[in-house]
N, C-alpha and C positions, 0 to 999 in steps of 0.2 A: 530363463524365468518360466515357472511352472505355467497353465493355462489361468490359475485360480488367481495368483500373483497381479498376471497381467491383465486381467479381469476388475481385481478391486484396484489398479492402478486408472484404470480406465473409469472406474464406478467415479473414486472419486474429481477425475478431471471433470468428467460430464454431470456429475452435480453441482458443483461448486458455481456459489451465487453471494451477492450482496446482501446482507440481515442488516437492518434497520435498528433493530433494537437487542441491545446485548447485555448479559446480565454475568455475575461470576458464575462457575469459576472464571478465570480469566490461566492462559498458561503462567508455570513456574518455570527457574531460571532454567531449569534443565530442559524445558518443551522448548521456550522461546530458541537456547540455544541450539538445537537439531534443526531448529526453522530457519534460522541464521546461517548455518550449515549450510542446509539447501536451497537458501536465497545468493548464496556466492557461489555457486557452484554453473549460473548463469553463464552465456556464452559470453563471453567477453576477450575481445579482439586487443591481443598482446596482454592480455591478464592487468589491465590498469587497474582492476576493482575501482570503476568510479563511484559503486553504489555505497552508501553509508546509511545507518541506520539511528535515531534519536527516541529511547524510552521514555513513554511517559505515564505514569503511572500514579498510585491512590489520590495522596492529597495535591501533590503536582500539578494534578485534573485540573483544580481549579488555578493556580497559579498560570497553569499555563490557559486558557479561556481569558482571563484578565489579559492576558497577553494578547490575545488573536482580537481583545476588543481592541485594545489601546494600536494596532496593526490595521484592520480595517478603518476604523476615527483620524487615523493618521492619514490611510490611502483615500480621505475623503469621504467620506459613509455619514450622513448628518443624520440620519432617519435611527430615533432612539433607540424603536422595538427590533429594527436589523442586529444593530450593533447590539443589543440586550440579546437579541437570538444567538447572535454567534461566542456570545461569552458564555454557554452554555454548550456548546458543541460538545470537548473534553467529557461532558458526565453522561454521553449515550452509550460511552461504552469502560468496564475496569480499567480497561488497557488502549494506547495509543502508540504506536511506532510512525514515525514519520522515517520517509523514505528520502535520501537527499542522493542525489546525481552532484561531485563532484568533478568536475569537468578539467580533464587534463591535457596540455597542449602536445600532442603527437601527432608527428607527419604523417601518419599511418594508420590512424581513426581519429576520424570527423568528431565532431559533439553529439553527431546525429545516432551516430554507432554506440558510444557512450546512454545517451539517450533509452538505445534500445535494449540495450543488456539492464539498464535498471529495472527497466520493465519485465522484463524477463526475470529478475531475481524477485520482486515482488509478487509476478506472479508465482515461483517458487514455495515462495515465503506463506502466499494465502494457503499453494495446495497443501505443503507439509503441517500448517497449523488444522486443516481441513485432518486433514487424513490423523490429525491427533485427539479430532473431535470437536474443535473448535471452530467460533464462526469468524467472520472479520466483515468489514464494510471500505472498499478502498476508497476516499472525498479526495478532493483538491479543492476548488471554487479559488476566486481571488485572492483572497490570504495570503495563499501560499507566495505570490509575488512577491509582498508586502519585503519591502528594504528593513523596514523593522522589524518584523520577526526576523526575517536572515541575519540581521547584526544580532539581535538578541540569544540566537541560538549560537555564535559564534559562527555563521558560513559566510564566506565571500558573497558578494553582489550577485557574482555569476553560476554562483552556486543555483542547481534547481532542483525548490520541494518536490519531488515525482508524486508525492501524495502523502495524506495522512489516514494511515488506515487504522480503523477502530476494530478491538479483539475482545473476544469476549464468548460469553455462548447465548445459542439465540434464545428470547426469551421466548419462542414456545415451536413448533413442528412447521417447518416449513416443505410448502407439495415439494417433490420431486421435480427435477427440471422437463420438458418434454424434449424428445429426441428432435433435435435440427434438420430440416433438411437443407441438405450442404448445396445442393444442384444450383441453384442458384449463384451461390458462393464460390466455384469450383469449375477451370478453364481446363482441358488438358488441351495443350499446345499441340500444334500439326504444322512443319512444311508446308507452305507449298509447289 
């Protein structure tokens, strides 16, 4: 890999951040597909591929909001303006992929490993839509528990939403990230 390569590979990992508000374009089948690509391409212990992925998209938006209200009213939520907030979630951004952790019984990886490779294809997933221009916003909050969205989407109980991340582009210049310092973050181990 050239110096220049490894540079904007770099650029883009240490920029990439959550946008709030997202506007079209939003990717087509051909973007989302290379993102998909590089969302399975995660490390994942005996290749179970437990991550799956659920589009949702134009008028869906809202079919699916009606959803995540009638999911949280279910999971108990009495407070109107809540459940009116979250039935609106869907339209912050064109595009939504929900991330689902399909969990498979092997002697050989935990749920927890399962677990981590989704994480790791989603984060995939943000940088390749990154790196194609685009922004995303990865939520979760309570919902995603909800027994009734997971019947309604078709997933097992034990199925788990990793997240629903919202795509799109941001609607205006967001600063640059500032450089971390790791030191904190960052043990090197020693004998003794």
């Amino acid at each position: 890999m050239s110096d220049s390569s490894l540079h904007a590979v770099h650029d883009n990992i240490h920029q990439r951040q959550s946008i709030g508000h997202l506007i079209e374009p939003s990717p087509n089948a051909a973007q989302l597909e290379q993102a998909f690509q590089a969302a399975l391409t995660a490390p994942d212990h005996h290749r179970l591929k437990p991550t799956h992925f659920i589009v949702v998209q134009g008028e869906q938006r809202e079919v699916f909001g009606q959803l995540m209200m009638d999911a949280v009213r279910d999971m108990g939520e009495q407070e109107e303006a809540q459940i009116e907030r979250v039935k609106h979630h869907p339209m912050r951004a064109p595009l939504l992929v929900l991330a689902v952790t399909r969990f498979q019984a092997h002697p050989k990886v935990p749920d927890f490993e399962q677990t981590l490779s989704s994480g790791a294809a989603i984060q995939n997933f943000l940088l390749s839509l990154q790196a194609q221009g685009f922004s995303t916003m990865w939520r979760s909050g309570a919902v995603v528990e909800s027994k009734l969205l997971k019947r309604k989407l078709g997933l097992q109980e034990h199925d788990l939403i990793s997240g629903i991340i919202y795509v799109g582009t941001a609607f205006k210049a967001i600063p640059p990230r500032t450089e971390i310092d790791t030191q904190p973050y960052v043990t090197y181990w020693q004998a003794n």
